[in-house]
Structure formats: C-alpha cells, structure tokens
LUMDOMI-412516 format. One record per residue (C-alpha): residue in one letter; x, y, z. Coordinates in nm, 3 decimals. Example, Ala and Ser with C-alpha at 12.3 -4.5 7.8 and 13.67 -1.06 7.14 Angstrom:
BEGIN
NODE  code       c1       c2       c3
NODE     a    1.230   -0.450    0.780
NODE     s    1.367   -0.106    0.714
% end
This chain:
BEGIN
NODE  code       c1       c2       c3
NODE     x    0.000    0.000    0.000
NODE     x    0.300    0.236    0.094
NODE     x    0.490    0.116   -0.214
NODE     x    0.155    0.200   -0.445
NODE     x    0.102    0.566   -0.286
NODE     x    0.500    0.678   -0.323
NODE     x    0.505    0.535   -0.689
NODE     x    0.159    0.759   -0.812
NODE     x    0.383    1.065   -0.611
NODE     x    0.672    1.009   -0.771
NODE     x    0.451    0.955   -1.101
NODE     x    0.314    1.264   -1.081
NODE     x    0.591    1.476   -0.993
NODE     x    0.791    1.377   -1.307
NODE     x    0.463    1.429   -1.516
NODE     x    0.451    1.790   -1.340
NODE     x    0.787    1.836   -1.406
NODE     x    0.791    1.741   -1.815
NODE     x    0.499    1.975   -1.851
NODE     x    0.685    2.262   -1.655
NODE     x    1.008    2.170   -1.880
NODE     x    0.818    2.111   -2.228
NODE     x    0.638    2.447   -2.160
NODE     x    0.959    2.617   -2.000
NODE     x    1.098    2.524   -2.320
NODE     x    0.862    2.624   -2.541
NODE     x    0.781    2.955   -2.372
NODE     x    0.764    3.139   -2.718
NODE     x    0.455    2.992   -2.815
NODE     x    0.338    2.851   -2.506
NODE     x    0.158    3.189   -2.395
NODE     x   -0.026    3.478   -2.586
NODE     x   -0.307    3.514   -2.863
NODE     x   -0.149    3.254   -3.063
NODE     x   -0.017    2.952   -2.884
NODE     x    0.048    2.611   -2.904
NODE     x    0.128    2.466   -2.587
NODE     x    0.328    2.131   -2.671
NODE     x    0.298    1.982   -2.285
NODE     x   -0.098    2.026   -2.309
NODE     x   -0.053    1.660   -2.484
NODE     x    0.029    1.520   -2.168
NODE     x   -0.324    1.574   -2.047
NODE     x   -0.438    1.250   -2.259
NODE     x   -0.231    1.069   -1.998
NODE     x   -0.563    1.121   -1.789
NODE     x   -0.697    0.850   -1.971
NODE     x   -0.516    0.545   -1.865
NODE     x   -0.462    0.723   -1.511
NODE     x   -0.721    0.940   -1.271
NODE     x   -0.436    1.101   -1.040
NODE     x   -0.227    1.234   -1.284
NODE     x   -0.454    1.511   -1.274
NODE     x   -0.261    1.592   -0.978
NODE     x    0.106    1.578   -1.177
NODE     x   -0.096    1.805   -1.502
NODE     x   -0.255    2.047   -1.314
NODE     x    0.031    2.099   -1.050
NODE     x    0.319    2.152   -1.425
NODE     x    0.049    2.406   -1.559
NODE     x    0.031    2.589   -1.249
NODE     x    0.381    2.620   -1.142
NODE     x    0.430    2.680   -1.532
NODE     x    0.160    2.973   -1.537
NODE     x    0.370    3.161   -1.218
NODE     x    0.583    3.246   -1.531
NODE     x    0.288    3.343   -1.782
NODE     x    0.325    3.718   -1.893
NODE     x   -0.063    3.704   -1.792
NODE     x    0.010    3.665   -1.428
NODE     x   -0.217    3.589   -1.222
NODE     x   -0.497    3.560   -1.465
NODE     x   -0.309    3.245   -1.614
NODE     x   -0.196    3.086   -1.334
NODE     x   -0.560    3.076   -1.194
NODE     x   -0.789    3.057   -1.469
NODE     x   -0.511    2.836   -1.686
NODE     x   -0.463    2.614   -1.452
NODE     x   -0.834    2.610   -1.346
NODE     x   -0.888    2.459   -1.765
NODE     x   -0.616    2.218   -1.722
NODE     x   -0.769    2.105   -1.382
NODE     x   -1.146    2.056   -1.562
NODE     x   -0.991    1.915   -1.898
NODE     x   -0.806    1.644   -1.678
NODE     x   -1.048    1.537   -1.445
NODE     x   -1.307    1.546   -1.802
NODE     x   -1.065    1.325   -1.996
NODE     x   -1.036    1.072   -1.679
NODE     x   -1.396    0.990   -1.725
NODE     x   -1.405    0.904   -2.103
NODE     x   -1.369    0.588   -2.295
NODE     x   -1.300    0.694   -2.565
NODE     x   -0.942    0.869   -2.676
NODE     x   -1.031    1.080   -3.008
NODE     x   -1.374    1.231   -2.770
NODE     x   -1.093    1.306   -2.467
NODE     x   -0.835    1.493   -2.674
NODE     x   -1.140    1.691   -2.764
NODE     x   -1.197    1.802   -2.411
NODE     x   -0.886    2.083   -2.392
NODE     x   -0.958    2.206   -2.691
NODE     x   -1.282    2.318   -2.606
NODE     x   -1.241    2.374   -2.280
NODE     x   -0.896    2.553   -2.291
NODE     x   -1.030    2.746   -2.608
NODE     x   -1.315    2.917   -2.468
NODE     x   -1.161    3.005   -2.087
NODE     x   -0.822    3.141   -2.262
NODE     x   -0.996    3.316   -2.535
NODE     x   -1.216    3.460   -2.252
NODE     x   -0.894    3.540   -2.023
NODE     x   -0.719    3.740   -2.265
NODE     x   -1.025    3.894   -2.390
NODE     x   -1.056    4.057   -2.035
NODE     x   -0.641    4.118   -2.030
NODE     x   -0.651    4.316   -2.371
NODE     x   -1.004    4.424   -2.388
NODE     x   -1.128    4.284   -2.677
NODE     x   -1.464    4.293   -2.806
NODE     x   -1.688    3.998   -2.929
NODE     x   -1.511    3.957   -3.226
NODE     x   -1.161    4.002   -3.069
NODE     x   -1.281    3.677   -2.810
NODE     x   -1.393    3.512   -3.158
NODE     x   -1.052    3.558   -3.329
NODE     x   -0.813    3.508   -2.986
NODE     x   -1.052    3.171   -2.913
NODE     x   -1.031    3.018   -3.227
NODE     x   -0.674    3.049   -3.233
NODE     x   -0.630    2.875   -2.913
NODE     x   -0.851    2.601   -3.053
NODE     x   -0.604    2.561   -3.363
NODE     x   -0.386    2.573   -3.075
NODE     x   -0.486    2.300   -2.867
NODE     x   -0.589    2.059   -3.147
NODE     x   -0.239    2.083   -3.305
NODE     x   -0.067    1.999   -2.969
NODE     x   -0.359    1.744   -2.785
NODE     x   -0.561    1.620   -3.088
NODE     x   -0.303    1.565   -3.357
NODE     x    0.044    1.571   -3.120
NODE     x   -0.065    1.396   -2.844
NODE     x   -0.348    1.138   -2.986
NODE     x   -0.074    1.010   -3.246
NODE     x    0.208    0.963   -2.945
NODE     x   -0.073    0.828   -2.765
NODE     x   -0.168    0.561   -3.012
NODE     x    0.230    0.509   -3.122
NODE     x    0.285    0.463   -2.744
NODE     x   -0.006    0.237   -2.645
NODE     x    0.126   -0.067   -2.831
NODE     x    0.436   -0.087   -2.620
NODE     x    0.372   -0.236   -2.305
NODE     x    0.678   -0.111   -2.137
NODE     x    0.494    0.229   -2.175
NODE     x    0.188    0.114   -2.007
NODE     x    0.376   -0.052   -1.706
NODE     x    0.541    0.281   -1.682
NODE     x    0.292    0.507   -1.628
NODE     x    0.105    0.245   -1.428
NODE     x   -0.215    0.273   -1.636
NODE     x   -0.479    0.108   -1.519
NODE     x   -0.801    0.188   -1.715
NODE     x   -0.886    0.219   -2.096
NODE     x   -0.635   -0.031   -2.200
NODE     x   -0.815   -0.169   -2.452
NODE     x   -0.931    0.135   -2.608
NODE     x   -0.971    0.100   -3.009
NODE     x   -0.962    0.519   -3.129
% end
C-alpha cells in the first residue's frame, strides 16, 4: 500500500515536471493570442490514469507563475487544465478526450485574454479560435498520435502504471 502511494507521487511529480520543462521550453509559443502549448498533450495521460490530474494540473500551475498574464493564467489556466483532466479521466474513448482541452482551454483562454486586452466579441472570436487551432495541433493531432504510437508498447503502459482504458480502439 505504501509502495503504491510513493510510486503515483513520484509519477506525478515527473509528469509535473515534463509539462513545466516542455512548456519552459517552449515559452515562445506557449503563452499569448497565438499559442500552441506542446505539454498540453500530456493531459491524454488522464486516460489510462485518474491522479495524474494531480502531476498536469500541478506543471500548468507552477508553469503559469511564469505566464506574462500573471495571475490571470496561473488561476484561470490552470483552473482549464484542472477541468480538462479530471473530463478526460472519465471518457472511454481517446479521439472524444483529446477533444476536451480544446474546447475547454479554447473558450476560458480566449475569454482570459479577452478581459487582459479588452477585446470585443469579435476580438474573443478571433483570440478563441486560435487557441482552438492551438490546442488541437498539440492534444488532438500531437498527443493522440504519441498516444496511439505509445499504447502498443507495453513497457509504456507498465510505466505510467495505467490502469483503465487499455483496450481502447480510437
């Protein structure tokens, strides 16, 4: 039982920590009007595991303390990630999950920066479907197709200790 709980906090923490590096890394497109936010694929780990919405939320926040958009980000930002995770740990089916971000993530960032540059309708329009381009480039094209290349290799599985939707089909 001790052995289970340290391996889902060490699990977590290293997820936390790729999606604070990937975005880290990334910075110049991870943030603004247009983005792409590369460690945003990591959220379709959800799906095999419930608590890595721990390890996903906790990388986007302590990413978001170095947004330009400060605090907005790091509260409503994170507050996306949090919904999109604990969303995606509930579906069955992977193409419908890596939907989930992209919709969600879309409409509250497009909102957020919006209020941060005072845009009107159409500006929340523009700046949200460009975060949905955003999104479905990294989660819906990046991460399903690492997903599916991964799933096959049982090594992966055993890795991340998945331990639902293992026989998932799309």
């Amino acid at each position: 039982m001790k052995k289970d709980i340290v391996k889902a906090i060490t699990r977590n923490a290293v997820v936390a920590a790729i999606y604070f590096l990937l975005t880290f890394a990334s910075q110049g497109v991870a943030f603004g009007p247009i983005q792409i936010r590369i460690a945003e694929a990591l959220v379709l780990l959800c799906f095999f595991r419930r608590d890595f919405t721990i390890g996903i939320t906790l990388g986007c926040f302590l990413s978001n303390i170095f947004s330009p958009y400060f605090p907005w980000d790091l509260l409503i930002g994170t507050a996306a990630t949090l919904v999109s995770c604990l969303l995606i740990s509930f579906c069955k089916h992977l193409l419908v999950a890596s939907f989930i971000p992209v919709v969600i993530n879309g409409f509250a960032i497009g909102a957020e920066l919006t209020f941060i540059y005072n845009y009107n309708e159409y500006g929340f329009m523009l700046t949200s479907t460009f975060i949905l381009l955003g999104e479905i480039i990294a989660v819906s094209v990046i991460g399903y197709l690492c997903i599916l290349l991964l799933k096959r290799n049982k090594s992966f599985l055993e890795a991340i200790g998945a331990n639902k939707n293992l026989d998932f089909k799309w």
